[in-house]
N, C-alpha and C positions, 0 to 999 in steps of 0.2 A: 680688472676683474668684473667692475660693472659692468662693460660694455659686451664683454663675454656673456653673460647672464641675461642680458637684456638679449642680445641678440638668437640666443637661443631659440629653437622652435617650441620646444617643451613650453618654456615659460611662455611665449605667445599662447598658446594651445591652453592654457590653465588661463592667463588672462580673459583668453575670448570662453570659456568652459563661466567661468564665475561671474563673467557679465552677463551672458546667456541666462544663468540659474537666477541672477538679482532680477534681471529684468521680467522672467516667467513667472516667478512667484510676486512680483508685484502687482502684473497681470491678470493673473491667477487668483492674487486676495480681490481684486477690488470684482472682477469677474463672480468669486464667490459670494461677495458683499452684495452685490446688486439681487443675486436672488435670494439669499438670506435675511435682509431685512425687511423683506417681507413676514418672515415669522414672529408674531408677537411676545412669544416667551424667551427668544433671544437676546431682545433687547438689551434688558442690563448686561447680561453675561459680555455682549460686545462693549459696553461703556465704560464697564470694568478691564476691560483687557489692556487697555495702554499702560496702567497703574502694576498691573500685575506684570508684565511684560520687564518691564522699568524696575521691579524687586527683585524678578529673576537674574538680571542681570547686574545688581547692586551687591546682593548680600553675599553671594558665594565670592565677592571679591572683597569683602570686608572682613569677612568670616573670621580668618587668619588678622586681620587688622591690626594697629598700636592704638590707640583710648581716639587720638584725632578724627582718625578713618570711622571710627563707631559714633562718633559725635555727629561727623558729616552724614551718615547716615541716619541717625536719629533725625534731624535737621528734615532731612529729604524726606522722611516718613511722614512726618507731621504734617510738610507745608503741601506734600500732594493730601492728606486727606484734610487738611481744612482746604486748603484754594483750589485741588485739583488744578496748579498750573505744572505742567512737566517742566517750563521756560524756570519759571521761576522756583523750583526744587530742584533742580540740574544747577542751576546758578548757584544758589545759596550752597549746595551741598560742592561744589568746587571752590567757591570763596573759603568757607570754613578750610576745608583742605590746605589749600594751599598759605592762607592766615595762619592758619593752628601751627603746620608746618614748618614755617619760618619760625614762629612764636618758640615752638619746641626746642628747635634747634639753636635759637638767643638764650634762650635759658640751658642748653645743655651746653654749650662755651663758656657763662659766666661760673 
């Protein structure tokens, strides 16, 4: 069945469609970036965006969460606004994860 799938044209044709679209818009930003930071009131607004960017795609997936998932996100909250490192609140908020996870589940067997 994979080999059905793979060989298809449709899916070729979505594969080369969405590398197209990642590659234009990367393009595209760093193209926009070069004349935009020229503008001096933009500044923060772009320094903040990686933070922002990184929440949107956190909390609407914790939302729904078990107490673990919300821990790991507190976790990630925190250590980007003290450190602002993405590395290291990406890390810490998957250790907790997958620690707490295990953890949960040794305690929900005994």
């Amino acid at each position: 069945m994979l080999e059905q799938l793979i060989g298809s044209q449709e899916v070729l044709i979505a594969i080369a469609m969405m590398a197209s679209i990642v590659y234009l818009s990367r393009v595209g930003g760093y193209l926009l970036g070069l004349q935009v930071r020229h503008i001096g009131g933009l500044r923060p607004v772009l320094e903040a965006l990686p933070g922002c960017a990184f929440m949107a795609i956190l909390v609407p997936a914790v939302r729904q969460g078990n107490p673990i998932e919300i821990i790991a996100l507190l976790c990630v909250i925190v250590l980007m606004w003290k450190t602002n490192s993405v590395v290291l609140a990406t890390t810490t908020g998957m250790a907790v994860l997958v620690l707490g996870g295990s953890a949960l589940e040794m305690i929900r067997l005994l």
